[in-house]
C-alpha positions in Angstrom: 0.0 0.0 0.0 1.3 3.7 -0.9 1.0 4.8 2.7 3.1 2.3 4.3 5.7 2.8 1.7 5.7 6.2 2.1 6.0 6.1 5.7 8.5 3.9 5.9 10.6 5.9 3.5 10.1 8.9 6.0 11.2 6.8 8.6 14.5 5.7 7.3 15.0 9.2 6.0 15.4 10.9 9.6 16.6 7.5 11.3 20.5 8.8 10.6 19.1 12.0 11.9 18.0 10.6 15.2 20.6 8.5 15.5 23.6 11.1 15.4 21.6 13.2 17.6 21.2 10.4 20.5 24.9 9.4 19.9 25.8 13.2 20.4 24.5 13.2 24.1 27.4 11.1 25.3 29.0 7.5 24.4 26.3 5.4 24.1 26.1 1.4 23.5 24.4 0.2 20.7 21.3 -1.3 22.4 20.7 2.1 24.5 20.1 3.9 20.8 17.6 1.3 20.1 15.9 1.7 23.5 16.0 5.8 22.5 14.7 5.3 19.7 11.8 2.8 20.6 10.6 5.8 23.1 11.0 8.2 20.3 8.2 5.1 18.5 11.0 4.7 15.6 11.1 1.0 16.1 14.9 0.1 14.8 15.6 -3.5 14.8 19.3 -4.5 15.4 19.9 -5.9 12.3 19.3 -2.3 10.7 20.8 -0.3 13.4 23.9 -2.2 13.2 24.7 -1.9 9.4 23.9 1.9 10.2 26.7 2.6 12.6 29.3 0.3 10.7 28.5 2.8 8.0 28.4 6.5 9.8 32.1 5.0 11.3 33.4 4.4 8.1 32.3 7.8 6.8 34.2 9.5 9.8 30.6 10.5 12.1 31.6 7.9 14.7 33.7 6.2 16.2 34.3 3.6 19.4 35.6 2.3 22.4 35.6 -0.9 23.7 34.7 -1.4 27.5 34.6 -4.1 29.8 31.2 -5.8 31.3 30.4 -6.8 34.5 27.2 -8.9 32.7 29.3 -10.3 29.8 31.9 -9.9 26.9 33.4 -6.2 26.7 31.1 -3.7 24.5 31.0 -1.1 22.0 30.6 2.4 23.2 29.9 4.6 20.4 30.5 8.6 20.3 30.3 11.3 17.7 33.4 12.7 16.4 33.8 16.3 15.4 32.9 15.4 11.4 29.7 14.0 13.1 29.1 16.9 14.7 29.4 19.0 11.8 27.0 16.9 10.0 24.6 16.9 12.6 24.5 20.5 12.7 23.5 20.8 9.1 21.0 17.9 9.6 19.3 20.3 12.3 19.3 23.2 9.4 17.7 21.0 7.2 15.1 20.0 9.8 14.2 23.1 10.6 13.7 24.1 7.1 11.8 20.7 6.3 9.3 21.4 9.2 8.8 24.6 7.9 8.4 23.7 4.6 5.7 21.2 5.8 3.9 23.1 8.1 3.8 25.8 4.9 2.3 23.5 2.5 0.1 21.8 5.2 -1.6 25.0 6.4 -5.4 25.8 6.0 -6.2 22.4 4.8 -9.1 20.9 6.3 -9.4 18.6 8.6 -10.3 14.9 8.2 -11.4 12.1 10.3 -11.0 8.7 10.2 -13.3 6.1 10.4 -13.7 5.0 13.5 -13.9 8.6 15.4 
């Protein structure tokens, strides 16, 4: 269906977005961005988020430390790295002008219900 495509696309189109912006609070390990991002409702599954950081390390946005467990095997801490924070900065200019730009073209138009309300 056309609306499930086209909200998934949305989705994955901010999902870098979100994801630099959680990492930029502090080192982070990998399954505390997914339980950020699950109360954000962006449901990321680890075999997407994973894939996702491998590739904003090799492009220079992150990078890691390892550190030792007292539950386990030692575990990836990731943290933005200055190119990531310059990235993210012009992620939050295109934001902004993305909201506006929606809010623009959204405004006036008349409401709809659904349904079953």
């Amino acid at each position: 269906m056309i609306v499930d495509n086209t909200q998934t696309q949305m989705r994955k189109g901010i999902l870098e977005y979100c994801i630099l912006s959680i990492i930029s609070r502090g080192e982070i390990y990998a399954s505390d961005i997914i339980g950020e991002l699950k109360k954000a409702r962006l449901l990321v599954v680890e075999g997407t988020l994973y894939p996702l950081l491998t590739r904003l390390k090799n492009n220079g946005l992150l990078s890691y430390v390892w550190k030792e467990s007292t539950s386990g095997p030692p575990r990836k801490y990731y943290q933005i790295t200055p190119a990531g924070t310059d990235v993210l900065n012009k992620l939050d200019s295109t934001w902004e002008e993305l909201v506006y730009a929606v809010q623009t073209a959204t405004a006036g138009r008349p409401e709809t219900t659904t349904g079953g309300e």
